[in-house]
Legacy VTK file of the C-alpha trace (Angstrom):
# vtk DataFile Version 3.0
C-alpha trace
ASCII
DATASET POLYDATA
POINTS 96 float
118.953 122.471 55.396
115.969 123.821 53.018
116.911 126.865 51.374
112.631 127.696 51.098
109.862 127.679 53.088
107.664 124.191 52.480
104.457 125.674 50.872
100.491 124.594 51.086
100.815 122.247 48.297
104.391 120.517 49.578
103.106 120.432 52.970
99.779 119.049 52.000
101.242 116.079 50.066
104.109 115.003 52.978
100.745 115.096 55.105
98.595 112.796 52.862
101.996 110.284 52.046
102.349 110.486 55.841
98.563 109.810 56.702
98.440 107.709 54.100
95.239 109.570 52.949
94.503 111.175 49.597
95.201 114.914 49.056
92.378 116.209 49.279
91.352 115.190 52.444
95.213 116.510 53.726
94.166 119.782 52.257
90.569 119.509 53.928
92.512 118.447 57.425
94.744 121.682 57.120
92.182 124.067 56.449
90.138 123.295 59.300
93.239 123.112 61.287
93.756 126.715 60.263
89.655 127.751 60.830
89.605 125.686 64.481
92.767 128.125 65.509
91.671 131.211 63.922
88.637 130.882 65.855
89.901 130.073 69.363
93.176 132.406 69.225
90.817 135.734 68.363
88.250 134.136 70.787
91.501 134.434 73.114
91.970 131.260 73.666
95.002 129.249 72.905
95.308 125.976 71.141
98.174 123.898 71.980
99.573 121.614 69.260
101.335 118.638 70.036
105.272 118.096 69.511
104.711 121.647 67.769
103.808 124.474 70.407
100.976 126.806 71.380
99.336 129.431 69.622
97.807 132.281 72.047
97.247 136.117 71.611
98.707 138.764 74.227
96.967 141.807 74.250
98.968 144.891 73.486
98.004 148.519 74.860
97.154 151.787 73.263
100.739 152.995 72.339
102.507 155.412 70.274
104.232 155.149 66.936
106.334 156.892 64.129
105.097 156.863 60.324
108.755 156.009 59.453
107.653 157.867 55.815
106.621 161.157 57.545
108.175 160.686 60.806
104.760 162.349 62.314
103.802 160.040 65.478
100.778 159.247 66.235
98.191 156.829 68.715
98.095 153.070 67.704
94.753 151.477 69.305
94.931 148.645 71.671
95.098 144.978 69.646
96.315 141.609 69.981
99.634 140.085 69.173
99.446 136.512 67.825
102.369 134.447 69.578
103.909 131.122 69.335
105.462 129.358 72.085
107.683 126.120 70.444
107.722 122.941 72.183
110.648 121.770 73.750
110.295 118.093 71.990
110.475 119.785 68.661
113.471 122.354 69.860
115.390 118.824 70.762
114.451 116.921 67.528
115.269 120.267 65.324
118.637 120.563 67.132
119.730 116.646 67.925
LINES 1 97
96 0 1 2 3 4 5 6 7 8 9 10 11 12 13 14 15 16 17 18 19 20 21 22 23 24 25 26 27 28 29 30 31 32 33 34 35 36 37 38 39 40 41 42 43 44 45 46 47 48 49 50 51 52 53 54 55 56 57 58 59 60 61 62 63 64 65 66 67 68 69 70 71 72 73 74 75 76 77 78 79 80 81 82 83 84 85 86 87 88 89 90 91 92 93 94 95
């Protein structure tokens, strides 16, 4: 089992030996990967990724919180909460 996270620059050159495509154009793939979902999540869409999962944002209400520092609460604004839902194909490869 990896004891680190695969970074930018290990991911992007398994993609371009996989693809069998030069580096750059692996790093050009993943960046617009990353704009396209960006985009469509805040947009509140979801994108759904193949063998991987879907990306969607819930939105979360006004609520209240603690500044664990002060311990003074106070009002947190409505937002949205970026969630991942994992496939179930990569769930069974991961644990097979």
């Amino acid at each position: 089992m990896a004891t680190k996270p695969m970074t930018k620059a290990d991911l992007t050159d398994a993609l371009a030996q996989q693809a069998g495509v030069d580096k750059k154009a692996a790093t050009s793939v993943l960046d617009a990967l990353s704009d396209v979902i960006t985009k469509e999540v805040a947009e509140g869409g979801a994108v759904t990724i193949p063998g991987v999962g879907k990306v969607h944002a819930k939105q979360r209400p006004e609520r209240e919180v603690r500044n664990p520092a002060t311990g003074k609460t106070m009002t947190k604004g409505a937002d949205l909460q970026v969630k991942v839902t994992i496939a179930k194909s990569l769930k069974d490869g991961v644990n097979a």
